[in-house]
mmCIF file of the C-alpha atoms, coordinates in Angstrom:
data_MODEL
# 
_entry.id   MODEL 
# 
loop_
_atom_site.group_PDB 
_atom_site.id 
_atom_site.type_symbol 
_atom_site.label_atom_id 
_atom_site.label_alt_id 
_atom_site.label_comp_id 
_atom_site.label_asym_id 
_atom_site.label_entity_id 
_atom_site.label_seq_id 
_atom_site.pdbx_PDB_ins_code 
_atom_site.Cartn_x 
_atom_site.Cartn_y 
_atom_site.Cartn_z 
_atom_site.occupancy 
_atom_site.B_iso_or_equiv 
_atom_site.pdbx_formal_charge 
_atom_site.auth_seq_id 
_atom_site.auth_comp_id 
_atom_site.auth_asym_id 
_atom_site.auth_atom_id 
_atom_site.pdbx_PDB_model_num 
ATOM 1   C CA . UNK A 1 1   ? 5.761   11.433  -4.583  1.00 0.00 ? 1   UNK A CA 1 
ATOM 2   C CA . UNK A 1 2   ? 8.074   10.651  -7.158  1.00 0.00 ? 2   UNK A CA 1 
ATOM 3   C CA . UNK A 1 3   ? 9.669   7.765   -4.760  1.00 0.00 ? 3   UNK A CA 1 
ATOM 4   C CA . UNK A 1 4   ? 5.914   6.705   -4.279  1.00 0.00 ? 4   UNK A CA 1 
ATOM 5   C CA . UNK A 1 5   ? 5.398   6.291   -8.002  1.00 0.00 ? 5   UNK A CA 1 
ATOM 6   C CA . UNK A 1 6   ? 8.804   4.483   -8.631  1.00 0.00 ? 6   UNK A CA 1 
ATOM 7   C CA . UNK A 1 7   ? 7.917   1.918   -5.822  1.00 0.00 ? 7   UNK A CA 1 
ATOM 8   C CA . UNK A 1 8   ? 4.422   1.486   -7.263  1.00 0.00 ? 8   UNK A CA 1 
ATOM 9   C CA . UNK A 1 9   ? 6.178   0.466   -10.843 1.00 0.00 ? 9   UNK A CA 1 
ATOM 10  C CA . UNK A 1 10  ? 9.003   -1.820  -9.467  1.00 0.00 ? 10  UNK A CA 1 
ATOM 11  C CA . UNK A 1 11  ? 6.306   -3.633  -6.972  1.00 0.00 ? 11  UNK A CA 1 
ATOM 12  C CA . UNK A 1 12  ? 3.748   -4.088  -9.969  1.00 0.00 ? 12  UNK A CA 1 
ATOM 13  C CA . UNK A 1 13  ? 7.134   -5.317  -12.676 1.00 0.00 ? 13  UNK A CA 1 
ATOM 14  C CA . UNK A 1 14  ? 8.169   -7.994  -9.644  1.00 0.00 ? 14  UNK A CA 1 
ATOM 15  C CA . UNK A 1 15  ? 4.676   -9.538  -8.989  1.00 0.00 ? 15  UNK A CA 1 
ATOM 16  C CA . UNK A 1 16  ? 4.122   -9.551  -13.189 1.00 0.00 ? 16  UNK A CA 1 
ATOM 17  C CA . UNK A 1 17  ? 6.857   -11.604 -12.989 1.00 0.00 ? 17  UNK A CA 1 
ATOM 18  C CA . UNK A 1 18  ? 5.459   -13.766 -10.776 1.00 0.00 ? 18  UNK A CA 1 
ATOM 19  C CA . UNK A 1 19  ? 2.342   -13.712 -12.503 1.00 0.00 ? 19  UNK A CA 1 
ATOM 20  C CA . UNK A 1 20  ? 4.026   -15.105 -15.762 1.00 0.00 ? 20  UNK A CA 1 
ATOM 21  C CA . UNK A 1 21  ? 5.567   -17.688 -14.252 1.00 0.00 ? 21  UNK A CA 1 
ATOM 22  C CA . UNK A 1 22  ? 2.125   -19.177 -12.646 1.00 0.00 ? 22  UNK A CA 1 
ATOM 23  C CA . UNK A 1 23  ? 0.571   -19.607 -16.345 1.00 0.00 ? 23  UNK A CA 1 
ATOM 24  C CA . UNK A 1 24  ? -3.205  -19.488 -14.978 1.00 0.00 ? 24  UNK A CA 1 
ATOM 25  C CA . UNK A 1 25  ? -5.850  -18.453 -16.657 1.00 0.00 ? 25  UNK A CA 1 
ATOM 26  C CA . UNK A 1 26  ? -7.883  -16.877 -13.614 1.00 0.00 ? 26  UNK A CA 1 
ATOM 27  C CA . UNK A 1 27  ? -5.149  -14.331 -13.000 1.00 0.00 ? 27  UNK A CA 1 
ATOM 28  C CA . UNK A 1 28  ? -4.943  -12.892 -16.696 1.00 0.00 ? 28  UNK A CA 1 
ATOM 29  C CA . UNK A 1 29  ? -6.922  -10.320 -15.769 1.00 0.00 ? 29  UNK A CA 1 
ATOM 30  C CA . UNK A 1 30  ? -4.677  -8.849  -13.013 1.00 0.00 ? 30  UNK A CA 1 
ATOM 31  C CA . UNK A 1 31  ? -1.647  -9.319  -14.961 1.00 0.00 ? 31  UNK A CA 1 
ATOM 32  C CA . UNK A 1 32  ? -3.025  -6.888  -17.708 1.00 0.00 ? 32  UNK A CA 1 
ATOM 33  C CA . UNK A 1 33  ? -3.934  -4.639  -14.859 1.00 0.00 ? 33  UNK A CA 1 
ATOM 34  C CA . UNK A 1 34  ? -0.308  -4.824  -13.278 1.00 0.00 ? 34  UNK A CA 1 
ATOM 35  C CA . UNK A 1 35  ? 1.192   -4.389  -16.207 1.00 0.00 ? 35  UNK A CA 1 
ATOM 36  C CA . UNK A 1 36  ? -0.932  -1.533  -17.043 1.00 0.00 ? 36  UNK A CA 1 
ATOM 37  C CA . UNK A 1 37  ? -0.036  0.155   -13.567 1.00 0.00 ? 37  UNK A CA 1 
ATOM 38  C CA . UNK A 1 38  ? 3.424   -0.652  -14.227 1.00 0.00 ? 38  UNK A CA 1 
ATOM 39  C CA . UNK A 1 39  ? 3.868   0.803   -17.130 1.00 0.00 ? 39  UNK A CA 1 
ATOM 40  C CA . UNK A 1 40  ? 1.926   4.622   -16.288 1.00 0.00 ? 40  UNK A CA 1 
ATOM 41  C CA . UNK A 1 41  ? 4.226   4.809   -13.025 1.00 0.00 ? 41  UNK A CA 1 
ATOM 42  C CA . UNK A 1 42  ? 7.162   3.838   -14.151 1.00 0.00 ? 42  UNK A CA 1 
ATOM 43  C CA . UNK A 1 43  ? 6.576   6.493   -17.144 1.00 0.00 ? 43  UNK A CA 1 
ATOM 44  C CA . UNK A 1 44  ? 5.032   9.038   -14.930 1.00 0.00 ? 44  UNK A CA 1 
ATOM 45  C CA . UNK A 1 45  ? 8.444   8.959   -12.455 1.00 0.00 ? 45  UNK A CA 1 
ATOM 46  C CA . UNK A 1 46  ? 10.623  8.660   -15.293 1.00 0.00 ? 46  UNK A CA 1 
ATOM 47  C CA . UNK A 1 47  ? 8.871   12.017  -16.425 1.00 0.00 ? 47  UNK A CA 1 
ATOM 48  C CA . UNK A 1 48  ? 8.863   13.676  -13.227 1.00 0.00 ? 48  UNK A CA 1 
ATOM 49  C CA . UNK A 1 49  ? 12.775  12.846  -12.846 1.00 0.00 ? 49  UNK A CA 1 
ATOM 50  C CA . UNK A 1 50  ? 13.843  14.553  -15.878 1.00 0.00 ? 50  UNK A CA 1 
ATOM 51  C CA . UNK A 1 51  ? 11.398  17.547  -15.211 1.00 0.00 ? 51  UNK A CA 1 
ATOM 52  C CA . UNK A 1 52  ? 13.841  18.210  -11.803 1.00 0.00 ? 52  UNK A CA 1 
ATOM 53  C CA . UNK A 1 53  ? 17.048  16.987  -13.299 1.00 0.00 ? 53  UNK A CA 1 
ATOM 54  C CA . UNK A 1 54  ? 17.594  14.458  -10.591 1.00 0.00 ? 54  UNK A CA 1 
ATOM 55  C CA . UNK A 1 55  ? 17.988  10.945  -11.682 1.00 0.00 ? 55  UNK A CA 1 
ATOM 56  C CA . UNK A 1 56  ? 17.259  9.047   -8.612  1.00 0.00 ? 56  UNK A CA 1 
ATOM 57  C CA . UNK A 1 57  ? 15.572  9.804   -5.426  1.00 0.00 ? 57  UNK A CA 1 
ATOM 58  C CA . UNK A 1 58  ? 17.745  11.805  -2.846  1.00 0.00 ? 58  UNK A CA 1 
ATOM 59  C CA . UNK A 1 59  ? 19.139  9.353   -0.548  1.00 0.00 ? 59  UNK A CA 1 
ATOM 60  C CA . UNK A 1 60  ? 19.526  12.556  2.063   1.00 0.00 ? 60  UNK A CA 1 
ATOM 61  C CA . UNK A 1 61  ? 15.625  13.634  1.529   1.00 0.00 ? 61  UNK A CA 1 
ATOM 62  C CA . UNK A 1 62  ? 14.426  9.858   1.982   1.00 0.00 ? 62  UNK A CA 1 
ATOM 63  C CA . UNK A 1 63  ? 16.671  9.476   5.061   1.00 0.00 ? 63  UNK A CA 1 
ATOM 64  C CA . UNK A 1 64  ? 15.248  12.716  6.422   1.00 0.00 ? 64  UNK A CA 1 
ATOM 65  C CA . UNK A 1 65  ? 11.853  11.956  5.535   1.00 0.00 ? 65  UNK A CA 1 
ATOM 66  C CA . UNK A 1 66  ? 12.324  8.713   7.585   1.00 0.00 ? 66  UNK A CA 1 
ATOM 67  C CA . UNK A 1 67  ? 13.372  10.501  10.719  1.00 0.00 ? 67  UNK A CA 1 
ATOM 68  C CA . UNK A 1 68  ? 10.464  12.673  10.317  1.00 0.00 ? 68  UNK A CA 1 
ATOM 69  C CA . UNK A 1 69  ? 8.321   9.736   11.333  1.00 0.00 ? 69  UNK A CA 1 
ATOM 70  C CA . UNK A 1 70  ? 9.540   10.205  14.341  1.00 0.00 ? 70  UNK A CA 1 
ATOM 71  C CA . UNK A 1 71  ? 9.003   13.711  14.923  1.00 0.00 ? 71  UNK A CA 1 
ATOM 72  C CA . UNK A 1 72  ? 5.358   14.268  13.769  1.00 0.00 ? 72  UNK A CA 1 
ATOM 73  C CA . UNK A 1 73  ? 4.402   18.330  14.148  1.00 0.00 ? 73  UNK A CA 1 
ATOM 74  C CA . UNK A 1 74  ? 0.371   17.485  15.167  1.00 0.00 ? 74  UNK A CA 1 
ATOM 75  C CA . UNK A 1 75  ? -1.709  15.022  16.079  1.00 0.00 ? 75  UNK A CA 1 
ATOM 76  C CA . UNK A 1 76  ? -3.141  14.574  12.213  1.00 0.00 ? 76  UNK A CA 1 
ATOM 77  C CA . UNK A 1 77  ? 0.485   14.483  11.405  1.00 0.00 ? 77  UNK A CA 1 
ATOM 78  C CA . UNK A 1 78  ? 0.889   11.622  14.066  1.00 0.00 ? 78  UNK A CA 1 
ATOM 79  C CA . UNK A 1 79  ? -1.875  9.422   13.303  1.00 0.00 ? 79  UNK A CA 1 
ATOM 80  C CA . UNK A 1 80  ? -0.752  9.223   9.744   1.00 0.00 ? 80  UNK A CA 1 
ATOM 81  C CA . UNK A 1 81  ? 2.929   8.011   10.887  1.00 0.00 ? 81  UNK A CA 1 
ATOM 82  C CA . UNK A 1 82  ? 1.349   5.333   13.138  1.00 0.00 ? 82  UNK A CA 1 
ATOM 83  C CA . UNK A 1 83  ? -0.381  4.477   9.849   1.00 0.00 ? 83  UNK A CA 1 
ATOM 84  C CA . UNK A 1 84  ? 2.235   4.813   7.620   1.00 0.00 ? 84  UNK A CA 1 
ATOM 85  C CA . UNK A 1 85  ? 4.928   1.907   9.994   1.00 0.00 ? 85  UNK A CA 1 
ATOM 86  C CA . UNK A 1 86  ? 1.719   -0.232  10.272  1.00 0.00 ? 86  UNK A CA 1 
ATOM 87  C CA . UNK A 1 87  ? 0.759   -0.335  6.360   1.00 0.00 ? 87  UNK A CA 1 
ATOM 88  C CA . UNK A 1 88  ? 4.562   -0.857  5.927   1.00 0.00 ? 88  UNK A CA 1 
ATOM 89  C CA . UNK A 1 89  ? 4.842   -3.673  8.014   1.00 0.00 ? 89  UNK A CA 1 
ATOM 90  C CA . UNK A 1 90  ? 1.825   -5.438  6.672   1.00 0.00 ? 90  UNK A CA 1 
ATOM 91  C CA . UNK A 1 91  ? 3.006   -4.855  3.031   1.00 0.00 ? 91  UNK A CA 1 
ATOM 92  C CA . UNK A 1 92  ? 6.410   -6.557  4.012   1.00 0.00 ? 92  UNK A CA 1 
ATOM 93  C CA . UNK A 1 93  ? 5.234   -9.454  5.922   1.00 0.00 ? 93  UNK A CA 1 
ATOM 94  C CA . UNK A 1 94  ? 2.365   -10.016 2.886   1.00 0.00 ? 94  UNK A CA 1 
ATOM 95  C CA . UNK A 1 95  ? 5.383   -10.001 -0.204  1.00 0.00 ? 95  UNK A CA 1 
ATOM 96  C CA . UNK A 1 96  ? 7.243   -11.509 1.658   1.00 0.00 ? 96  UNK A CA 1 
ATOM 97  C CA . UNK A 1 97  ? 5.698   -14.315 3.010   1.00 0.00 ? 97  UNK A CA 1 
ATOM 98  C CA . UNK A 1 98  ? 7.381   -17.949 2.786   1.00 0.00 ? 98  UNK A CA 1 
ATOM 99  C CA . UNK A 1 99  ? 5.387   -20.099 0.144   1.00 0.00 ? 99  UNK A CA 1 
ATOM 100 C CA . UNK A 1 100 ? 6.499   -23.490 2.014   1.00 0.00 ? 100 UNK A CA 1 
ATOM 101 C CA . UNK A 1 101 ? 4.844   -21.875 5.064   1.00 0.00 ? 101 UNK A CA 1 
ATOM 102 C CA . UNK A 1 102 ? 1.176   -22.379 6.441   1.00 0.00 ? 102 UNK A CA 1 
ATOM 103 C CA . UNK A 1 103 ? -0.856  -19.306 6.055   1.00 0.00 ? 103 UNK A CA 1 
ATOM 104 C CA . UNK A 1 104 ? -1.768  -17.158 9.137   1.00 0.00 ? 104 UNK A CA 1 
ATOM 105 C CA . UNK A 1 105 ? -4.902  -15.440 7.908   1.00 0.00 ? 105 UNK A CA 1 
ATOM 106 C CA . UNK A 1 106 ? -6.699  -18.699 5.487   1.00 0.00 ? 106 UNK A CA 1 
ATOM 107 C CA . UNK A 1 107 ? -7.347  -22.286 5.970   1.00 0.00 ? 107 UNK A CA 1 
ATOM 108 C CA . UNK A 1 108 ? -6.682  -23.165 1.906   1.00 0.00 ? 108 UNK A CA 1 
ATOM 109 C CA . UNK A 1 109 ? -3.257  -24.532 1.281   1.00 0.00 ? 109 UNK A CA 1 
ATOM 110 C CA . UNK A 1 110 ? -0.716  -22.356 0.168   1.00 0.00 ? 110 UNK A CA 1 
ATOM 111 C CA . UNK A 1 111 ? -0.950  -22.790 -4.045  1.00 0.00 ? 111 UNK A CA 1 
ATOM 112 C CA . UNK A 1 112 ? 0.512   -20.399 -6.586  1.00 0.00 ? 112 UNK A CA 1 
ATOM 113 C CA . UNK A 1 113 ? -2.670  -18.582 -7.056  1.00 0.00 ? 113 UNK A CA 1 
ATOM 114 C CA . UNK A 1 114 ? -2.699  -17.850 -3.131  1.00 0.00 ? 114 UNK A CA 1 
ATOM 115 C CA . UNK A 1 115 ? 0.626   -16.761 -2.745  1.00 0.00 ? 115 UNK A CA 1 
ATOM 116 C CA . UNK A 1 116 ? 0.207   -14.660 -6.239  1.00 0.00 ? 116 UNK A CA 1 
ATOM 117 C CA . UNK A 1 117 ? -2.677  -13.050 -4.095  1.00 0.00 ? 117 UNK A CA 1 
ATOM 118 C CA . UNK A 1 118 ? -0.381  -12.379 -1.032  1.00 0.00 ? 118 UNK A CA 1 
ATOM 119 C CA . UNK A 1 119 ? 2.391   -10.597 -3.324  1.00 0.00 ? 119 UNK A CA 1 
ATOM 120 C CA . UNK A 1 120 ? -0.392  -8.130  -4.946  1.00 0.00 ? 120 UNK A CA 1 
ATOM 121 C CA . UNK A 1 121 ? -2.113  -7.508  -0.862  1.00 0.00 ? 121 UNK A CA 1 
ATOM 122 C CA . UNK A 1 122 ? 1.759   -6.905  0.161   1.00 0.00 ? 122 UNK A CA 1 
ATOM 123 C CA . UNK A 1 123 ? 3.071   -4.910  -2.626  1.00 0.00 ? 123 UNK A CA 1 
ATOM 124 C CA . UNK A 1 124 ? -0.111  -2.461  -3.008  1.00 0.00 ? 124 UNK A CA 1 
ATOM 125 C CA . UNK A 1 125 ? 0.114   -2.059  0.806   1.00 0.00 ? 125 UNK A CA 1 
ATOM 126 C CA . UNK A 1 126 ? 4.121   -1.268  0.644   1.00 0.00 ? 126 UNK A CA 1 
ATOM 127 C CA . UNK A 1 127 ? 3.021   1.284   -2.029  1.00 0.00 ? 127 UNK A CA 1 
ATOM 128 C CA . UNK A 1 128 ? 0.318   2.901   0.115   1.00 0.00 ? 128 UNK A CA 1 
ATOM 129 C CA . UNK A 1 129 ? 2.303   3.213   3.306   1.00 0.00 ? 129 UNK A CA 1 
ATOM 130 C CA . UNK A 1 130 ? 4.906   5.339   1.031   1.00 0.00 ? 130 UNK A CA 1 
ATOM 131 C CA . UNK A 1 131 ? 1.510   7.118   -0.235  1.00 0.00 ? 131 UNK A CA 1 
ATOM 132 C CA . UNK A 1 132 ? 0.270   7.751   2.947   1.00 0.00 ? 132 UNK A CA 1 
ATOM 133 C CA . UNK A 1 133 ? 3.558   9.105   4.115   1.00 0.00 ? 133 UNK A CA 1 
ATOM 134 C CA . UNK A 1 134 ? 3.583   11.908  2.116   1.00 0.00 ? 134 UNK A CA 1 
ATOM 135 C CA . UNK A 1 135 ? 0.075   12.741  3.147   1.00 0.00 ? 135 UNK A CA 1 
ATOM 136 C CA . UNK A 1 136 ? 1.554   12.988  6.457   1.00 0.00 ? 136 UNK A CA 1 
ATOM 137 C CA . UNK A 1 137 ? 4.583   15.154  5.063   1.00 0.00 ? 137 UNK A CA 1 
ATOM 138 C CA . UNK A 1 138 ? 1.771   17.655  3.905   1.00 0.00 ? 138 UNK A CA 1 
ATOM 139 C CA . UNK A 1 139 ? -0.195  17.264  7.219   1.00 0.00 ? 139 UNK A CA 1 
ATOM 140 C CA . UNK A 1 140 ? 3.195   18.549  9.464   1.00 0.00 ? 140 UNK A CA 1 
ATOM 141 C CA . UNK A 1 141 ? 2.688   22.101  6.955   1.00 0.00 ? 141 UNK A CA 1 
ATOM 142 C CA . UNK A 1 142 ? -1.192  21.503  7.194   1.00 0.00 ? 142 UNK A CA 1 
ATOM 143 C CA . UNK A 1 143 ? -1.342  20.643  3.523   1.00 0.00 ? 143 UNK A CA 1 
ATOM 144 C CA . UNK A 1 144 ? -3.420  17.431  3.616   1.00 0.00 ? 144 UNK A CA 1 
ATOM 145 C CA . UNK A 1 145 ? -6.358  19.377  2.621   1.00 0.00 ? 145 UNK A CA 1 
ATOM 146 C CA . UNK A 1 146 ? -5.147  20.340  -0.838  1.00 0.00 ? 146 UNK A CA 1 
ATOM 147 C CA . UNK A 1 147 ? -6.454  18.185  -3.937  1.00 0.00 ? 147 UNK A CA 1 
ATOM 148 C CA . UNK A 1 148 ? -3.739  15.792  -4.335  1.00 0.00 ? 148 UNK A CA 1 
ATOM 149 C CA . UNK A 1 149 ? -3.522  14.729  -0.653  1.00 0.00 ? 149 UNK A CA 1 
ATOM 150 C CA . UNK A 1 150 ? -7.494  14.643  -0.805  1.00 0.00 ? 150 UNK A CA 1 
ATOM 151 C CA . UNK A 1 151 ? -7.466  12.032  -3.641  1.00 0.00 ? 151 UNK A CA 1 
ATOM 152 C CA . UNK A 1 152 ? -4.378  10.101  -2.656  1.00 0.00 ? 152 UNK A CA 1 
ATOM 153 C CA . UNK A 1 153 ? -6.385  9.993   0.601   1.00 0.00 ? 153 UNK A CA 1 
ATOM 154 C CA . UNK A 1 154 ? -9.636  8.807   -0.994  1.00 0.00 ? 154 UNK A CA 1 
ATOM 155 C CA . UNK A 1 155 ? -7.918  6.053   -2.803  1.00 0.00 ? 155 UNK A CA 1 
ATOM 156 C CA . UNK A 1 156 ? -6.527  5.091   0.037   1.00 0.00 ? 156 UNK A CA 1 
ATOM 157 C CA . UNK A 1 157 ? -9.422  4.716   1.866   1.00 0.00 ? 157 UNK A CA 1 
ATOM 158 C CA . UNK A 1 158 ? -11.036 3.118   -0.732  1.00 0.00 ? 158 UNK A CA 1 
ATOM 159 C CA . UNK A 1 159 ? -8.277  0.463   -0.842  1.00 0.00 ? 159 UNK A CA 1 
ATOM 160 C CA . UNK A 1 160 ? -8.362  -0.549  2.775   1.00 0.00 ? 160 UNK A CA 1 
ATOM 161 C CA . UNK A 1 161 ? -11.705 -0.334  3.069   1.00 0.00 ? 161 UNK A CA 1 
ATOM 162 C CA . UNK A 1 162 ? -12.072 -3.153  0.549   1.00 0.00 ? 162 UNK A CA 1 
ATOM 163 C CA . UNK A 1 163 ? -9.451  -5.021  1.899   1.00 0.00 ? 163 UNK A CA 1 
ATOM 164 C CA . UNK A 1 164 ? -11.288 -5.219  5.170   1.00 0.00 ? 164 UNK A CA 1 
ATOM 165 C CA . UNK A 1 165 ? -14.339 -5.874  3.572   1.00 0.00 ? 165 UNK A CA 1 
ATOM 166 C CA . UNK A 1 166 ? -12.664 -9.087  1.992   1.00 0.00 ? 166 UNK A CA 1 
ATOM 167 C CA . UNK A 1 167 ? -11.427 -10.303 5.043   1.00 0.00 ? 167 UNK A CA 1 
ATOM 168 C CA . UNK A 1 168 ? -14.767 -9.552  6.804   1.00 0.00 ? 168 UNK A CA 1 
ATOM 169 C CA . UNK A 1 169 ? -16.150 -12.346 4.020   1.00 0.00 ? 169 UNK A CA 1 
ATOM 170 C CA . UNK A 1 170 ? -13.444 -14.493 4.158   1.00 0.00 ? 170 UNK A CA 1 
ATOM 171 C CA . UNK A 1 171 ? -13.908 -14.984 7.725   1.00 0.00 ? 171 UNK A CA 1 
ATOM 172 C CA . UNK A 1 172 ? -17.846 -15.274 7.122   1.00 0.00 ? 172 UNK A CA 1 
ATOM 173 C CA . UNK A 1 173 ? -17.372 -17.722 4.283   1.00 0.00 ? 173 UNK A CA 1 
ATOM 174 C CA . UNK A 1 174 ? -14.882 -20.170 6.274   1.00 0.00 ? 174 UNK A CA 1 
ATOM 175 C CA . UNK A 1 175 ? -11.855 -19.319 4.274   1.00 0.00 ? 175 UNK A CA 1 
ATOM 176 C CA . UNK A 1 176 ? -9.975  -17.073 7.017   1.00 0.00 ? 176 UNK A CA 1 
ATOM 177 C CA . UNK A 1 177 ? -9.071  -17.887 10.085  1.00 0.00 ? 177 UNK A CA 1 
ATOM 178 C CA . UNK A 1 178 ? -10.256 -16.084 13.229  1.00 0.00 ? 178 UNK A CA 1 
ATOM 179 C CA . UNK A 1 179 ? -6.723  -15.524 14.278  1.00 0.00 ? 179 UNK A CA 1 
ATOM 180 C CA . UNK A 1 180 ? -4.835  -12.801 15.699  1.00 0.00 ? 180 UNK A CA 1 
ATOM 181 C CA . UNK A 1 181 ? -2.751  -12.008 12.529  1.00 0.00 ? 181 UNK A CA 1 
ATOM 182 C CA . UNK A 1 182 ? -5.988  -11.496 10.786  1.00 0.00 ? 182 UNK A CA 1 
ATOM 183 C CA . UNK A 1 183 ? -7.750  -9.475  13.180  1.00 0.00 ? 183 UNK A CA 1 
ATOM 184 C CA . UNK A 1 184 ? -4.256  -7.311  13.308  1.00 0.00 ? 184 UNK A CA 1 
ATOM 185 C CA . UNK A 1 185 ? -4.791  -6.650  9.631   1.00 0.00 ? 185 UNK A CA 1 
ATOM 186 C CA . UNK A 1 186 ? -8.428  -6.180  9.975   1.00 0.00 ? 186 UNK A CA 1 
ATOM 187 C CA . UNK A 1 187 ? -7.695  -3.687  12.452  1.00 0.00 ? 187 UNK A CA 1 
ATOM 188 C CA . UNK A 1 188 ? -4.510  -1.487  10.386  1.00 0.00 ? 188 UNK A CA 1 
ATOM 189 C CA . UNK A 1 189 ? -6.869  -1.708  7.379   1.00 0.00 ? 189 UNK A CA 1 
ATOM 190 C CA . UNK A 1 190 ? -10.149 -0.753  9.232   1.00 0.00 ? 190 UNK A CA 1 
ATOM 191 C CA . UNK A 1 191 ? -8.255  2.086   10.646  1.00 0.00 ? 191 UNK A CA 1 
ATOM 192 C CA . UNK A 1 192 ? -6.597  3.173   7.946   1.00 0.00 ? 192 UNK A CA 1 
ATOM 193 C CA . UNK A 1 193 ? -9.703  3.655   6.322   1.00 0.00 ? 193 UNK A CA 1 
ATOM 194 C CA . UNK A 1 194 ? -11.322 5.571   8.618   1.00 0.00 ? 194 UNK A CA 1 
ATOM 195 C CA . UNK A 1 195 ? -8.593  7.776   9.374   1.00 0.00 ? 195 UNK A CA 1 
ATOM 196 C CA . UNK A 1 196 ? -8.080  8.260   5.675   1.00 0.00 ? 196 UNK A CA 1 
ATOM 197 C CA . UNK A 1 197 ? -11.756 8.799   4.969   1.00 0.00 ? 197 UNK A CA 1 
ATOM 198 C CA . UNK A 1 198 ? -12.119 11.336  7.923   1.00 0.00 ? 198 UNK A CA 1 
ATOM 199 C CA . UNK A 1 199 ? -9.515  13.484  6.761   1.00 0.00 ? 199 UNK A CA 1 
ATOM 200 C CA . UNK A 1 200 ? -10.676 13.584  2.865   1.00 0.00 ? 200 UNK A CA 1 
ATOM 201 C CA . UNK A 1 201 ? -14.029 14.421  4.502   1.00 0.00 ? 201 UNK A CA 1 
ATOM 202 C CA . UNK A 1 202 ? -12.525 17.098  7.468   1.00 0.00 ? 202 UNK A CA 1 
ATOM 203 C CA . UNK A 1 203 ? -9.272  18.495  5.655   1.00 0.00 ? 203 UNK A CA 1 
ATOM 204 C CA . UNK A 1 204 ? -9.081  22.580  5.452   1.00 0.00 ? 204 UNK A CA 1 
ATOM 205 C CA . UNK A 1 205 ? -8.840  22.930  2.015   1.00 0.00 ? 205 UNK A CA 1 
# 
């Protein structure tokens, strides 16, 4: 969790930067919401580190929470892995993405404000694959049903579930393409939801 949280902060400090550097009006609004989400996770890991007296992450525990991927205990346990590498590899891809490349999912140009847009979509969905990893983590010791799984797996939900609504628009609107990138992300964020949403609905608690 701790990881989770430092990841959220570092993600949310990069793309501020980015933010600044853009100087648009239309996008002051996220940038005070960034930095806002910055600034709580960063504090609340900071916190949480010197509760434990460990000042960074185990590199051991993250390596053997890795492997774990691989070795799911159930089938909840399982689903949320698949979710977990798919919501990673989206969040790459997304804050990563080349500026001097044409989009895959929109027919707009590339400007500042779109790639700004890419870097937020790629760095919140980085942050809830490591989220939705330690939901799985709790699911292996049939956990996921206590109350901070529950709500990490509402907001998760929540998240994707918007996300695919966007797209949903975009593609209604004429913005998106109807590509098979974009119905690949359609799909890890339309399942993502429900799988999320399921379990904050069905979890033992």
């Amino acid at each position: 969790m701790v990881s989770a949280c430092l990841l959220n902060g570092v993600l949310g400090l990069v793309v501020l930067s980015q933010a600044v550097s853009l100087r648009n009006p239309l996008l002051a609004a996220s940038v005070g919401g960034i930095t806002a989400l910055a600034t709580l996770t960063a504090s609340y890991t900071l916190m949480k580190i010197r509760e434990s007296g460990q000042l960074a992450p185990s590199a051991s525990g993250m390596l053997g929470g890795l492997m774990s991927l691989l070795t799911p205990t159930n089938v909840t346990a399982a689903a949320y892995s698949i979710a977990t590498v798919a919501l990673a590899v989206v969040g790459v891809m997304m804050f990563t993405a080349d500026p001097s490349t044409p989009s895959m999912l929109f027919i707009m140009p590339k400007d500042p404000v779109q790639v700004f847009c890419s870097r937020i979509i790629g760095g919140a969905t980085l942050a809830n694959s490591v989220l939705l990893f330690t939901v799985k983590q709790a699911a292996d010791d049939g956990r996921q049903g206590s109350p901070t799984f529950r709500n990490i797996n509402a907001g998760i939900a929540s998240y994707a579930a918007i996300t695919a609504g966007v797209l949903g628009y975009g593609l209604a609107t004429g913005w998106a393409k109807s590509v098979p990138p974009f119905w690949g992300l359609c799909g890890v964020m339309v399942t993502t939801a429900l799988l999320s949403g399921f379990n904050w609905v069905t979890a033992p608690k």
